[in-house]
N, C-alpha and C positions, 0 to 999 in steps of 0.2 A: 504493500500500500504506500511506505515511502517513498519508495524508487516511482510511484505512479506521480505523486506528487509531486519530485522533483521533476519527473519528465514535462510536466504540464508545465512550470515555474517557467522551464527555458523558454516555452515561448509564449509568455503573457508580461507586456512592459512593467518595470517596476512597477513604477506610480498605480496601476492597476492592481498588481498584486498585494502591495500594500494596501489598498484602501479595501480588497477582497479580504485580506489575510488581518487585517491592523488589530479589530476589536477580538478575537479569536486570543491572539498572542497578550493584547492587555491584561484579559480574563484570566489566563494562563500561568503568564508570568509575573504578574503584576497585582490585581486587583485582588484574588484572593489570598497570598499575601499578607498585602495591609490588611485585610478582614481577619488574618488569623493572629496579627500581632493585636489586635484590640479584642476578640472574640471566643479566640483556641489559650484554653491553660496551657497547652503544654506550648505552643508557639512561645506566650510568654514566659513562660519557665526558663526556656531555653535561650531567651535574650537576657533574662536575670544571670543565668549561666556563662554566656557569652559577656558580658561582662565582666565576671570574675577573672577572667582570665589576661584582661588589658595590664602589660606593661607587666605581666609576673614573671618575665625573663628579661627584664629590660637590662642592655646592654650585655648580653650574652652572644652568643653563636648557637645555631642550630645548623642540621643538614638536612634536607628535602631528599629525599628517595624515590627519584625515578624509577618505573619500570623497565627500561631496556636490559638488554640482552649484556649491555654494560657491565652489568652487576656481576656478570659472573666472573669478570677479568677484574674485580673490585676489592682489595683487602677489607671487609665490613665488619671483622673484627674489631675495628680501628674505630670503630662508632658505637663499640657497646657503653661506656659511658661520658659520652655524647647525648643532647637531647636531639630528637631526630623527629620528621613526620614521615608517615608511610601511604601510601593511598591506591584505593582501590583494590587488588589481590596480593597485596605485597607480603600479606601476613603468611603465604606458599612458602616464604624463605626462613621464615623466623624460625624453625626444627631448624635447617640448616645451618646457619648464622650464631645460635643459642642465646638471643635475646628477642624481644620484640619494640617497634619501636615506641618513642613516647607519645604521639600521639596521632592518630589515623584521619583522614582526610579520603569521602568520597561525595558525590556529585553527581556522577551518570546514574539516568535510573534505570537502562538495562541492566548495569553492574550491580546495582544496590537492589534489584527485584528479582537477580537470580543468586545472589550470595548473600542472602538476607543471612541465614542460617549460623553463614560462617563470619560474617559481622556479629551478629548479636554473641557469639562467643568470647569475640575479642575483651578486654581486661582494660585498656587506657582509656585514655577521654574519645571522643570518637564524631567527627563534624560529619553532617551527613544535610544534604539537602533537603530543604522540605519538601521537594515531590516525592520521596521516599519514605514517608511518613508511613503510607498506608501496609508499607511491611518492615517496618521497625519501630513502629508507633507504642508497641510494648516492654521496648528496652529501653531500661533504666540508665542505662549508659551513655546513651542516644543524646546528641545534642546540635539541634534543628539548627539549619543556616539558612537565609534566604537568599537563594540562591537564584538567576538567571543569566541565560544567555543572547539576550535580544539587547540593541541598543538602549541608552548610551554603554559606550564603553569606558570604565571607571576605575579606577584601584581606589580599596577602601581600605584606609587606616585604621577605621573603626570598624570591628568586624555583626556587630547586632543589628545593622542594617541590611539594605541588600548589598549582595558582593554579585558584582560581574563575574563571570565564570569562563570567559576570553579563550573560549574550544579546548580549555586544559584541566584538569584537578588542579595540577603545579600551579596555576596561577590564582586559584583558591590557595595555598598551602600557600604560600608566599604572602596573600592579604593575613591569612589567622598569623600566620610570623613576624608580622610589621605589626598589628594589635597587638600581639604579646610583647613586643619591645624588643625583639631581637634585633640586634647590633649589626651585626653578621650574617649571610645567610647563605651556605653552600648548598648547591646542586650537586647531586651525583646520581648517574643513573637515567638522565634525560638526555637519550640518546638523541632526538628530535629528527627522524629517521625511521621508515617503514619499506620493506617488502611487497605490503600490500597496497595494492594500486585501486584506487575508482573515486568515486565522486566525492566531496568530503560531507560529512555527515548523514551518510546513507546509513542506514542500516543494514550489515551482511548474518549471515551465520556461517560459522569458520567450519572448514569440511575438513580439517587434520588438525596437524600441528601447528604452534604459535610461535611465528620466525621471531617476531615483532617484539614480544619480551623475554623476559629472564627463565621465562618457563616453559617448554612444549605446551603446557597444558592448560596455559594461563588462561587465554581465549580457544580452551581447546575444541574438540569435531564436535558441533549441535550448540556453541556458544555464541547467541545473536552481540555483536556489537557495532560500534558507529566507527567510518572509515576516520583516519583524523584531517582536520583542517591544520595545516602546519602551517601557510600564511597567517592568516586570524591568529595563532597561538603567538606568531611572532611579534604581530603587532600587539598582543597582550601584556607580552614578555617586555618589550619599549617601555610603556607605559610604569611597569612595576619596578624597571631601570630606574627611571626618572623619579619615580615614586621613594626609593630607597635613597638615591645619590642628593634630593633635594631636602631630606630627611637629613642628611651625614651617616647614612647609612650608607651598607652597599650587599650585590648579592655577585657572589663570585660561581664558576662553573668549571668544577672538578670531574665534570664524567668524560673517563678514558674511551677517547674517539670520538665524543661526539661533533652531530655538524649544527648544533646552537651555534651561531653568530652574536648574540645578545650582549650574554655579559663577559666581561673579563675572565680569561680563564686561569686557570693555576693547577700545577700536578697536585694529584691526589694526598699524595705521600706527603708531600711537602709540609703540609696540613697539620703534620703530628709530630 
């Protein structure tokens, strides 16, 4: 039904599509929303929450945890105590690795509707969209972000509002890291790099193995997910540049190989 969608999209002029598509997406992404931050306890539960957490690592460092394939050429030992964010199926590594990280970060809700199970196991603080509410609406651990992806495109310093979601988690996991007062903030693991090829934000289901991350089996055979938009993440990634460097912050980018352009990079090793 998406791929129908987009097929249609190419050829109906913006201006048209928008004025078809506009009140649909407000609704969506927007409207109810604000409805659930004046109306849903647990919405405002979770901005009580989200708040607690402003400036309680201020002037620290953290590391962000990419999926790529990175990781496996990645000493991650070197980060067990380290505060770290993890996002999406990252928590496949943590038996391997022998820690878990401090604190998880997802967004997609094909991701958070088919790994509910193995979410709601998870043990740290745990940011999770609110359109994922309706299958983690019962963990206690759970703590609602408002989350979208439709213009304006924004970096928020304050994370109990909405966060632009800029076609990436990472650049979620970078706003919760600039709210919490992190100083510093290294990447590793954002390969910013795919095998798989087609339109971006389509929805495919994967028919083998998962070249794409750290795991065969990440996005493994019968797992629906969305192809990436890596322009949009890039102009994301600018944004949270500027965001950090106008701060006196900064965000540096330790993952072995990759082809981020964004921020400064630095060997891994170096680090420690």
């Amino acid at each position: 039904m998406q791929k129908t969608i987009y097929d249609v999209k190419r050829h109906v002029p913006g201006p048209v599509w928008r004025l078809i598509t506009g009140p649909y997406w407000w609704w969506y992404n927007r409207a109810r929303h604000r409805l659930a931050a004046i109306g849903s306890p647990q919405r405002r539960s979770s901005i009580r929450a989200i708040r607690t957490f402003h400036d309680r690592h201020r002037g620290r460092r953290c590391f962000i945890l990419g999926n790529g394939p990175s990781l496996m050429q990645t000493d991650l030992s070197l980060l067990r105590d380290e505060i770290t964010f993890g996002m999406n199926r990252i928590y496949l590594l943590f038996d391997e690795i022998g820690f878990a990280t401090s604190y998880y970060v997802a967004v997609n809700t094909l991701v958070i509707e088919q790994c509910a199970d193995e979410i709601k196991r998870l043990s740290m603080p745990k940011f999770i969209s609110w359109r994922g509410r309706r299958w983690l609406r019962d963990d206690p651990g759970t703590i609602f972000l408002d989350t979208d992806y439709t213009a304006p495109a924004t970096f928020s310093k304050e994370a109990s509002g909405r966060i632009f979601e800029g076609s990436t988690v990472t650049y979620v996991a970078l706003q919760m890291a600039y709210h919490m007062g992190f100083e510093e903030v290294v990447l590793v693991g954002v390969d910013h790099k795919f095998a798989s090829q087609g339109p971006a934000n389509v929805t495919v289901v994967s028919n083998g193995d998962d070249p794409d991350h750290f795991s065969a089996g990440y996005f493994g055979k019968g797992f629906r997910w969305q192809l990436p938009d890596l322009r949009a993440s890039e102009e994301a990634y600018r944004l949270a540049k500027q965001a950090f460097e106008s701060g006196g912050r900064r965000v540096l980018d330790a993952t072995i190989g990759g082809n981020l352009q964004v921020f400064p990079k630095v060997g891994y090793t170096s680090l420690f």
